[in-house]
PAGU-936365 format. One line per 8 residues: number of its first residue (from 1); their letters; for each residue z, y, x of C-alpha. Coordinates in steps of 0.5 Angstrom, whole numbers, plus 500, padded with zeros to 3 digits. Layout:
<rs>
NUM> A> Z/Y/X  ...
</rs>
This chain:
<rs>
1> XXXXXXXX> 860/423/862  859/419/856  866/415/856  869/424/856  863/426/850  867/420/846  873/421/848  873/429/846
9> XXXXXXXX> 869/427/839  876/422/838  880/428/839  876/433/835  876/427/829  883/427/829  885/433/829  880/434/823
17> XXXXXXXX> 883/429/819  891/432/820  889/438/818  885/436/812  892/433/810  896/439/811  891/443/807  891/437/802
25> XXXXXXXX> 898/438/801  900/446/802  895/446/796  899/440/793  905/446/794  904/452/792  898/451/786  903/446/782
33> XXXXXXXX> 909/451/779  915/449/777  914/443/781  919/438/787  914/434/792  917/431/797  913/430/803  913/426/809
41> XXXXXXXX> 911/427/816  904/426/817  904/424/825  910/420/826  915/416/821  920/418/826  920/426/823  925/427/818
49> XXXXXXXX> 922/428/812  923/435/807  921/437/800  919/443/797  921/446/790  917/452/788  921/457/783  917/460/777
57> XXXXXXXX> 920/466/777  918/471/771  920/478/773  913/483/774  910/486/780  912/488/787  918/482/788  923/482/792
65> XXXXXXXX> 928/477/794  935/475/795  941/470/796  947/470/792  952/465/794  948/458/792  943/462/789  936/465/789
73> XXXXXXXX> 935/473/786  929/475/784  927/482/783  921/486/780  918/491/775  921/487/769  928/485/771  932/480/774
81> XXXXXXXX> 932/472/774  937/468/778  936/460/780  941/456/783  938/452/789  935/447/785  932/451/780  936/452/775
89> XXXXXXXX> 936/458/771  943/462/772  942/469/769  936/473/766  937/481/765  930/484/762  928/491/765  924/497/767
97> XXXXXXXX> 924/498/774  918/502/778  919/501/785  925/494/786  931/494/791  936/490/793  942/488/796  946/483/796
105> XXXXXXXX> 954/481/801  958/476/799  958/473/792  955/479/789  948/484/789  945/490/786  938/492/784  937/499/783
113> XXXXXXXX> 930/503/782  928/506/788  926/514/786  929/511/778  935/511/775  937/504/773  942/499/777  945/493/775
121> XXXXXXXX> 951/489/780  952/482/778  954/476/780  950/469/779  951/468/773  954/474/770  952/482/770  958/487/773
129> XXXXXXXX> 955/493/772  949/496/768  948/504/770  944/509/769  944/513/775  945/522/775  938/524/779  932/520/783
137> XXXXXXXX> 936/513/786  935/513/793  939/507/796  945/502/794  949/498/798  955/493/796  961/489/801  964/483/800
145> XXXXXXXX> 969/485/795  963/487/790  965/495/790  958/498/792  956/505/793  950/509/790  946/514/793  941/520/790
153> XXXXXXXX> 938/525/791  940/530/785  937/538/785  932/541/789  932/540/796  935/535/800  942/534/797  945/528/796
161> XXXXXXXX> 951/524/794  954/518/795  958/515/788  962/509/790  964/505/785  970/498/785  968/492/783  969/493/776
169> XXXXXXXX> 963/498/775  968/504/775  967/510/779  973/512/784  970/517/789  964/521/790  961/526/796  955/530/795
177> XXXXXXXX> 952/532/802  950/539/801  943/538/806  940/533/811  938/527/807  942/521/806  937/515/808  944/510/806
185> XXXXXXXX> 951/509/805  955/504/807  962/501/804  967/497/810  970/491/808  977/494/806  974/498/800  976/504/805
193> XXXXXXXX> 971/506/809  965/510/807  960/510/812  953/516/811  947/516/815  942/521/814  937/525/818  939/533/820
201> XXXXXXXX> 934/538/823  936/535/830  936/528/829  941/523/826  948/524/823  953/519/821  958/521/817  965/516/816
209> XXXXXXXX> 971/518/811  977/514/810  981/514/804  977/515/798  981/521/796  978/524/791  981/531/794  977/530/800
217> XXXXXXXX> 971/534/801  969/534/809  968/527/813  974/525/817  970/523/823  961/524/824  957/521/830  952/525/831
225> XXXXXXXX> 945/522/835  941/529/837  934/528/838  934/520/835  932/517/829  938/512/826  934/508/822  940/503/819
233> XXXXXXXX> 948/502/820  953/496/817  960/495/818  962/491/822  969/487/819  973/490/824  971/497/821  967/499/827
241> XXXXXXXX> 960/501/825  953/497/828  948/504/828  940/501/830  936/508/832  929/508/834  930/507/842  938/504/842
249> XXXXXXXX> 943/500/838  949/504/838  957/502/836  960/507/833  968/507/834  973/508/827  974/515/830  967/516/831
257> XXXXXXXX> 965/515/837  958/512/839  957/509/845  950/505/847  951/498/848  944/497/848  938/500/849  930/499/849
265> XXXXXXXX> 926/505/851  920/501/853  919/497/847  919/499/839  921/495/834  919/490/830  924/488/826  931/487/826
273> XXXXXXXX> 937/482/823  944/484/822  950/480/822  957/479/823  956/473/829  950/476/832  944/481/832  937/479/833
281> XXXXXXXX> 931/485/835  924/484/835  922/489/840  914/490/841  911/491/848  907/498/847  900/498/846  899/490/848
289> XXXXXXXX> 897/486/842  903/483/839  906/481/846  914/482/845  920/478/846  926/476/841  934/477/844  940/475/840
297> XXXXXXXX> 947/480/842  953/480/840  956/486/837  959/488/844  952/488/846  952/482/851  946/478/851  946/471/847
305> XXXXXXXX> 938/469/847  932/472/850  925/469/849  918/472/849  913/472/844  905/473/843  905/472/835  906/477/829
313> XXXXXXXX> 913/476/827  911/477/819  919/476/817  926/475/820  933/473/817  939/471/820  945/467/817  949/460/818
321> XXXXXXXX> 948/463/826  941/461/825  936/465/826  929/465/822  922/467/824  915/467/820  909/468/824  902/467/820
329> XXXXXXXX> 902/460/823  909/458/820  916/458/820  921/458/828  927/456/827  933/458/833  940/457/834  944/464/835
337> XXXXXXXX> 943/463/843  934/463/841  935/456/842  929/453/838  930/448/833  924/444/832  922/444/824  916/438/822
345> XXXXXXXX> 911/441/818  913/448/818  905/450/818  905/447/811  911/450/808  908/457/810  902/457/808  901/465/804
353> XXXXXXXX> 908/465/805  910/473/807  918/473/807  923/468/808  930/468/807  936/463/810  940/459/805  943/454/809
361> XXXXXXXX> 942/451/816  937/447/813  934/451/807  929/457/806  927/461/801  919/462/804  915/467/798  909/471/798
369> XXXXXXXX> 907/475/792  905/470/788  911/464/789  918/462/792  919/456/794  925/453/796  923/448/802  929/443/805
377> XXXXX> 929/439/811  933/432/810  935/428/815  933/421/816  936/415/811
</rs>
């Protein structure tokens, strides 16, 4: 027995002293701004090492986060900043927003003031477009090609309207729906398709019209979703649409015609990550903690990945056919199959991290309300 006490006393020790260095370091992060640490692996030379940059941002409160091509968006109630991945300033737009939002395809995005008017659509290193929306602006959007849609609520009641607008800031159609209110709005890869979501006194409405002419009034097709909820839609570059409800993962055809490829009726959702390669879900089981499971599908609605999972899931973003979670215990890195990729020191990284966002196979964006840090994984050599 007193050979298993020592034994016991040894492996607490031990356990002890690494996570005292963990401490040590995290504090060495996140309290040092503007600073680079490298940092190598505390239990075995063997571990590839990492570094961690942390990016001073200075844009007011309530920040919200993008990746832009080879760079870092931040967002807040005092305008906009651009980094590049080494923490380079690229661009810098000073003003007023009371509650920021954000989109970003491609090399291009848009910030737009929720329940506001201001909008601005830039690329890393210049401002496209600096609007002053008509009416409260409830969303925007923008594709690949840099046109982008802006939806707001203008009037009494709940009418909306769609402006979208070409890559060079310059209104080319606009849709007012004359009730039911609009949740977003949607542009197709070709620039040719407008896709509106909005809630009906029945359910759920999707609304696509092709063409863009001004001429045109009513939709050329709708998909109506009766009893559901659509909580968000993305075009998919075929030009066929991904619809997410409350229950369901719908794909909804060029004419209009929705078919369920997926469906959870027993679970709820925790949080989900479009892409163009896969769809990642995180469906809670009801009434059982944080008990759940991650799956990937393709957009067909074949399985790729299924694991289980006990733990919150804080954040979850996909890009590079990686997939990232951050749980309030670190950071878990999947391949597309949910394949886990073992990432050293992930629970240094995330300590006070609440969001994340992929910038590369191996570089995260980890941020909380206070810092952003870039974090990269470096091979061996």
């Amino acid at each position: 027995m007193g050979g298993g006490t020592k034994t016991a006393l040894r492996k607490k020790s031990t356990v002890a002293i690494v996570l005292a260095l963990i401490l040590i370091v995290a504090a060495a992060v996140l309290i040092v701004p503007g600073t680079r640490t490298r940092i190598l692996s505390l239990i075995s030379p063997d571990v590839p090492e990492f570094t961690a940059t942390e990016f001073s941002f200075n844009v007011g409160r309530d920040r919200v986060f993008a990746y832009l091509g080879n760079a870092v968006i931040a967002t807040g109630s005092l305008g906009i900043q651009v980094f590049d991945v080494e923490g380079r300033e690229t661009l810098r737009e000073s003003f007023r927003l009371v509650r920021p939002g954000i989109a970003q395809a491609g090399e291009y995005a848009i910030v737009f003031d929720i329940d506001g008017a201001s909008v601005r659509v830039f690329s890393a290193t210049e401002i496209i477009a600096s609007i002053e929306a008509v009416g409260r602006v409830v969303t925007a959007s923008i594709n690949n090609n840099g046109w982008f849609c802006i939806v707001t609520q203008e009037g009494g009641g709940s009418r909306g309207t769609a402006r979208v607008y070409n890559s060079n800031g310059n209104e080319v159609y606009t849709v007012t729906l004359g009730s039911g209110f609009v949740l977003s709005a949607k542009l197709s890869h070709d620039n040719g398709s407008l896709a509106i979501l909005n809630l009906t006194p029945h359910g759920s409405r999707v609304s696509i019209y092709r063409g863009l002419d001004e001429a045109k009034y009513e939709p050329d097709y709708v998909f109506e979703l009766h009893g559901g909820l659509i909580v968000d839609i993305f075009y998919l570059p075929d030009g066929n649409i991904l619809a997410l409800s409350t229950d369901s993962l719908l794909l909804i055809d060029r004419r209009g015609i929705g078919t369920e490829i997926y469906t959870f009726y027993d679970n709820r959702i925790g949080g989900y990550a479009f892409g163009e390669d896969f769809i990642a879900l995180h469906l809670y089981d009801y009434g059982i903690g944080y008990s759940g499971r991650l799956i990937t599908l393709q957009t067909n609605g074949e399985i790729l990945g299924e694991v289980s999972t006990e733990r919150d899931i804080l954040s979850m973003s996909s890009g590079n056919n990686i997939l990232m979670t951050l749980q309030n215990d670190g950071l878990s890195f999947y391949t597309y199959a949910l394949e886990e990729i073992a990432v050293p020191g992930n629970a240094v990284i995330a300590t006070g991290a609440n969001n994340i966002l992929p910038l590369s196979e191996n570089i995260v964006l980890a941020t909380n309300d206070h810092s952003a840090i870039v974090i990269r994984l470096e091979e061996e050599g």
